[in-house]
C-alpha positions in Angstrom: -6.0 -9.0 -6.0 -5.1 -6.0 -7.7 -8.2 -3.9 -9.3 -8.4 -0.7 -11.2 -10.9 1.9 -10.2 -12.3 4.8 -12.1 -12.1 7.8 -10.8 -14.5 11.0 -11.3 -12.4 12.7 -14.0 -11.7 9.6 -16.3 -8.4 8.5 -15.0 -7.3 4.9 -13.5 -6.3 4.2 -9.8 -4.9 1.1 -9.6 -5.4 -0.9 -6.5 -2.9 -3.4 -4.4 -5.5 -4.6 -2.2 -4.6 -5.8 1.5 -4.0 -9.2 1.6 -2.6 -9.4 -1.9 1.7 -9.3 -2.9 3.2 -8.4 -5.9 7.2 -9.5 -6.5 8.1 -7.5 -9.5 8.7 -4.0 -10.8 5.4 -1.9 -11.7 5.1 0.7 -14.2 2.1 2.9 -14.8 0.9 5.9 -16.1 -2.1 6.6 -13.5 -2.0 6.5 -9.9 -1.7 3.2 -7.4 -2.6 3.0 -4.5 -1.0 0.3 -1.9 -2.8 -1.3 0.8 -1.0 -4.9 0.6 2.8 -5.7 0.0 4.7 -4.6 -3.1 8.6 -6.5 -3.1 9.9 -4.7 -5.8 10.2 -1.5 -8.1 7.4 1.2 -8.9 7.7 3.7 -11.6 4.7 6.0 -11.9 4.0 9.5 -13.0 1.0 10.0 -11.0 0.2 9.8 -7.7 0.9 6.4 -4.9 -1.0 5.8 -1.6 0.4 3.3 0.7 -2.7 2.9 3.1 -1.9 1.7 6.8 -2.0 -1.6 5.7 0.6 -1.0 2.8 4.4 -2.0 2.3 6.5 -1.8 0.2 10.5 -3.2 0.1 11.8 -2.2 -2.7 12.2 1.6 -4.9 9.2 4.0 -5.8 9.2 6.8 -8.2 6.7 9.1 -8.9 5.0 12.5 -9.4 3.4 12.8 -5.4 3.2 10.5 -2.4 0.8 10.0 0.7 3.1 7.4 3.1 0.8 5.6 5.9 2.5 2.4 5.6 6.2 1.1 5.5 8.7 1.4 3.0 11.7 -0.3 3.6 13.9 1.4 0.5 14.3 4.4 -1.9 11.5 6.9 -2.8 12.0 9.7 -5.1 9.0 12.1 -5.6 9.2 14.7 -8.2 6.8 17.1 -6.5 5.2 16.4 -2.5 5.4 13.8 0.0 3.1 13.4 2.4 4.5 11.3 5.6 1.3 10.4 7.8 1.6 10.0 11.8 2.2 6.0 10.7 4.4 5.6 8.1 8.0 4.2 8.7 10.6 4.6 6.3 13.4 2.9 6.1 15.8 4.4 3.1 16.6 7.3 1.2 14.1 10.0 0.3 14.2 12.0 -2.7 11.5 15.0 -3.0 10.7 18.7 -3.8 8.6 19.0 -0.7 8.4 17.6 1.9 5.4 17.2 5.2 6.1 15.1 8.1 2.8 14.6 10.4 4.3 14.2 14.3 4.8 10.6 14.9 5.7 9.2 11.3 9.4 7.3 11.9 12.2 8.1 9.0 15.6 6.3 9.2 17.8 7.2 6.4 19.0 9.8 4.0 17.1 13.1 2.5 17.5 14.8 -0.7 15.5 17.7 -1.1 15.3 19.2 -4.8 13.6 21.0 -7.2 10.4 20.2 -8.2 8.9 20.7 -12.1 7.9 24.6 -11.0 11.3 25.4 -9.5 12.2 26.5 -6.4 14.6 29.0 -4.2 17.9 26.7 -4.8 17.3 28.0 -8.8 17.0 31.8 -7.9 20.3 31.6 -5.1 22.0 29.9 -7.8 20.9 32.2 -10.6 21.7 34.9 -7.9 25.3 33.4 -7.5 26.1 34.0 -11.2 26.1 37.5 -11.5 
């Protein structure tokens, strides 16, 4: 069952509790967290969780991401991605920054870019045109 919890300063977290799956595309404006099955699409421009428990097939966008679960598909992360020692990904990774905890399994493609405050790929470039 999904729920929405409150958190201290007034925002939503929405909750995909273990147990429950969702086939369809989700869009929301707070943050989600994952601890049962997502088979479809996530657009979000704050923060996803996918517990231990969590999978998702399917393609996640957002602002940052903490991965202890599976994803078996395309995430794109404007600013930091947190891999945990049990997350397997299966896909293409998109992200500013990246942190890989030993142990966490990625098959696939990375893209690093910039994130919303920039990054050294803006100064070489900057750099490059003078």
């Amino acid at each position: 069952m999904a729920k929405i919890m409150e958190t201290d300063n007034g925002t939503a977290v929405n909750l995909i509790s273990q147990g429950t799956e969702i086939t369809g595309d989700i869009k929301s404006s707070g943050d989600v967290r994952i601890d049962g099955v997502l088979n479809g699409n996530m657009i979000t421009k704050g923060k996803v969780v996918i517990g231990p428990t969590g999978r998702v097939k399917g393609e996640v966008e957002c602002k940052n991401s903490e991965v202890s679960g599976l994803i078996d598909g395309k995430i794109t992360v404007s600013q930091l991605l947190n891999l945990k020692a049990s997350s397997k990904i299966s896909g293409t990774i998109i992200t500013a920054k990246l942190s890989i905890e030993p142990g966490a399994v990625f098959t696939g493609n990375c893209a690093m870019k910039e994130g919303d405050n920039g990054g050294a790929t803006t100064a070489r470039s900057k750099e490059g045109e003078k």
